[in-house]
C-alpha positions as CSV (number, residue, x, y, z in Angstrom):
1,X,20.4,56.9,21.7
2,X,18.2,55.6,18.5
3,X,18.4,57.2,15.4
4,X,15.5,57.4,13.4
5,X,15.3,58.3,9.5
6,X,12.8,61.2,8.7
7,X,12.7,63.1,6.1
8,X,10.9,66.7,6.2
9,X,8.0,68.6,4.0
10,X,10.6,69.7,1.4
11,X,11.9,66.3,1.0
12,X,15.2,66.5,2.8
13,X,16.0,63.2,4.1
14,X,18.2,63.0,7.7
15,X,18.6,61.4,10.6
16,X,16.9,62.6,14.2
17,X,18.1,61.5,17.4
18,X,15.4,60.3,18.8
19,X,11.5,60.8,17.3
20,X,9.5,61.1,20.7
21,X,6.7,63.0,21.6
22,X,8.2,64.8,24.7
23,X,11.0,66.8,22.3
24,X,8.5,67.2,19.3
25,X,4.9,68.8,18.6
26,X,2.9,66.2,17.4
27,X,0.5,67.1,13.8
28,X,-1.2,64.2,12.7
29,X,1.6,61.0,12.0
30,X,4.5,63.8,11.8
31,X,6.0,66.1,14.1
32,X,7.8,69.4,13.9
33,X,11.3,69.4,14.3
34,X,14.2,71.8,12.6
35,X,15.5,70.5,9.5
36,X,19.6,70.9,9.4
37,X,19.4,71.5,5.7
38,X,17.0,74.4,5.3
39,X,17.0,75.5,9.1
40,X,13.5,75.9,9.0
41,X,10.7,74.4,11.6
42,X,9.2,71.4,9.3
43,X,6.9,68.6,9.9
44,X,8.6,65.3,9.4
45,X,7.5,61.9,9.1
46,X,9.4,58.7,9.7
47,X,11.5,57.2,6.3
48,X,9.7,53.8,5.8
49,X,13.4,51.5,4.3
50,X,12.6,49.0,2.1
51,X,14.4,45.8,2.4
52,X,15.3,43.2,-0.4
């Protein structure tokens, strides 16, 4: 299963299992999913990772 780096509307950064449209509501380029560090619904947006 792909991992994908999000990081939600109060800045916590972690790792989804998968960033699909089926298991999330879409708003705009983010969806809703439940962030494991404030257990609250959030809209998250993919981590962009800079390489060098």
């Amino acid at each position: 299963m792909e991992r994908t780096v999000v990081r939600c509307a109060d800045g916590h950064v972690f790792t989804a299992a998968s960033f699909p449209m089926q298991q999330a509501e879409r708003l705009g380029p983010g969806r809703l999913l439940r962030c494991p560090r404030c257990a609250r619904l959030r809209s998250v947006v993919p981590v962009t990772l800079l390489k060098r």
